[in-house]
C-alpha positions in Angstrom: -5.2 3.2 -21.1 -2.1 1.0 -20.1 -1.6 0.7 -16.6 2.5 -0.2 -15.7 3.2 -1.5 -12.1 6.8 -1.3 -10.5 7.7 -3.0 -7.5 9.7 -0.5 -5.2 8.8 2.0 -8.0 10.2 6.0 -7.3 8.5 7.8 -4.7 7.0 11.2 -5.1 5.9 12.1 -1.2 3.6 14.5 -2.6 1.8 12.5 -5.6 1.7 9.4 -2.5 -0.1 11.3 0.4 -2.4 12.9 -2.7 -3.4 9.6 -3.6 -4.3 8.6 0.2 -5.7 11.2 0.4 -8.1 10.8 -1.9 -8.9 7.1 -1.2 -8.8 7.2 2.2 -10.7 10.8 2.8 -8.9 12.5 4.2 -6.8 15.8 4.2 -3.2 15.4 2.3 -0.4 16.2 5.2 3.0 17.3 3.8 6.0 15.2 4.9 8.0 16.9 7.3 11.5 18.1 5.6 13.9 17.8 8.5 14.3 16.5 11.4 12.9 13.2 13.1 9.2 13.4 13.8 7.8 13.5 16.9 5.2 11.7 19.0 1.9 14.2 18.6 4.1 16.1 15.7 1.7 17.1 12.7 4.9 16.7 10.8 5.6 13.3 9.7 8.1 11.5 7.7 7.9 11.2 4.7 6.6 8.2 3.0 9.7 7.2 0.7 12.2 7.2 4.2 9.1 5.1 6.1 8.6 2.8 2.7 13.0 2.4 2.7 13.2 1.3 6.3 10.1 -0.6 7.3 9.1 -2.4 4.0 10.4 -5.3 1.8 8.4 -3.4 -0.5 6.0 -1.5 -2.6 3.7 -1.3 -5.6 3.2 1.3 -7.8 0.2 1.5 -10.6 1.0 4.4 -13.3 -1.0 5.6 -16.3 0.2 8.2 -18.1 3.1 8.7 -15.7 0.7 9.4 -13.4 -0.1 7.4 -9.9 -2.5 5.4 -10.0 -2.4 2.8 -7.4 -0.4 2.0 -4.6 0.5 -0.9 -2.0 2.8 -1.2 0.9 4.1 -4.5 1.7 5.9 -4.9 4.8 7.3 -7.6 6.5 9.0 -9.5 10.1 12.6 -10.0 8.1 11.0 -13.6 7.8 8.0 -15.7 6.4 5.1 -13.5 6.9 4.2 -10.4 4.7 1.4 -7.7 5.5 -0.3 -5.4 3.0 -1.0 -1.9 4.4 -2.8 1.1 2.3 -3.8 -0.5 -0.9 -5.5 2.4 -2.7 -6.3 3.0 -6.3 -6.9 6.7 -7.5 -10.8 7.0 -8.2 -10.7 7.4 -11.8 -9.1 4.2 -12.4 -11.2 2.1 -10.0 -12.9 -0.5 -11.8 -10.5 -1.6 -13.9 -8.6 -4.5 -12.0 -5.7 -2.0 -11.1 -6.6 -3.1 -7.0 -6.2 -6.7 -7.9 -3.3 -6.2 -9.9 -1.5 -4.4 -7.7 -1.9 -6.8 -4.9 -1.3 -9.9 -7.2 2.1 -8.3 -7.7 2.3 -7.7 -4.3 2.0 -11.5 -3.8 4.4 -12.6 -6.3 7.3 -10.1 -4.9 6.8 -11.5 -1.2 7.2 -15.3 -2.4 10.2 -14.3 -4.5 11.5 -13.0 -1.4 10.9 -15.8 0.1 7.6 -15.1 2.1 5.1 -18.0 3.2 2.4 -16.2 4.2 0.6 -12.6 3.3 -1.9 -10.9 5.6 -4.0 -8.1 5.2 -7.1 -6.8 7.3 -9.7 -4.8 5.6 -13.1 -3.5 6.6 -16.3 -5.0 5.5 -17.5 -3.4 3.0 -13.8 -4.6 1.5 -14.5 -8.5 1.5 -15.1 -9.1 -1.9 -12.4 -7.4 -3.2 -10.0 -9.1 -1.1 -11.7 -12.2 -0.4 -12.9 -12.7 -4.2 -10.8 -10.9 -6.9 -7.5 -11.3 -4.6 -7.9 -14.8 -3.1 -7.4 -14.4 0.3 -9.0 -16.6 2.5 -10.7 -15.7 5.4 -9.2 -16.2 8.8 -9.3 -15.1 12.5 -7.6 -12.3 13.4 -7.2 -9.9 16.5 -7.2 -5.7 16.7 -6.1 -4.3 19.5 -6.4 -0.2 19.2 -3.7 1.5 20.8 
């Protein structure tokens, strides 16, 4: 199956926090419709408003027209890039679509001009990035709020 990847590809809220949902277990929310959210609101906003004014960008993985995979890539205006919810739908996992969409990731930050990408991961996470992305391990600080 061909898998196409768009950088700041169109936005379906729905097919988005579907796609989290499923890779990060949890339960899909619905983007709030009006209004801005509040602190402790169930309602959020939804992701194509948060995507427009916090990231230089996004990758979307499609097969079939559907979603596939997704990565957020936001920034500091400057330098430095970070990659937040990389998730690929489960029944393209195992097929380099992960890798792919971060390696695009990559080469739309340094065309923009970026020196450096980050991204923190859990454990169990390392080889993926570590291995079939590149990144090189470094120390790093997490402070929950």
């Amino acid at each position: 199956m061909l898998i196409r990847y768009e950088w700041r590809g169109a936005v379906d809220d729905a097919a988005l926090d579907a796609l989290h949902a499923e890779g990060f277990g949890r339960p899909a929310t619905p983007a709030r419709t009006t209004g801005p959210a509040r602190t402790g609101d169930p309602a959020r906003t939804g992701w194509r408003e948060r995507l427009e004014r916090h990231s230089l960008g996004w990758v979307c993985a499609r097969a079939d027209g559907s979603l596939a995979g997704f990565v957020n890539v936001a920034w500091d205006g400057g330098e430095h890039a970070f990659l937040l919810d990389t998730v690929v739908a489960r029944r393209h996992r195992h097929e380099g679509v992960g890798a792919r969409l971060v390696a695009v990731a990559a080469e739309e930050a340094r065309g923009a001009g970026c020196a450096w990408l980050h991204v923190d991961f859990e454990e169990r996470l390392r080889p993926f990035y570590l291995d079939a992305c590149g990144f090189r391990e470094t120390s790093a600080g997490l402070l929950a709020l």
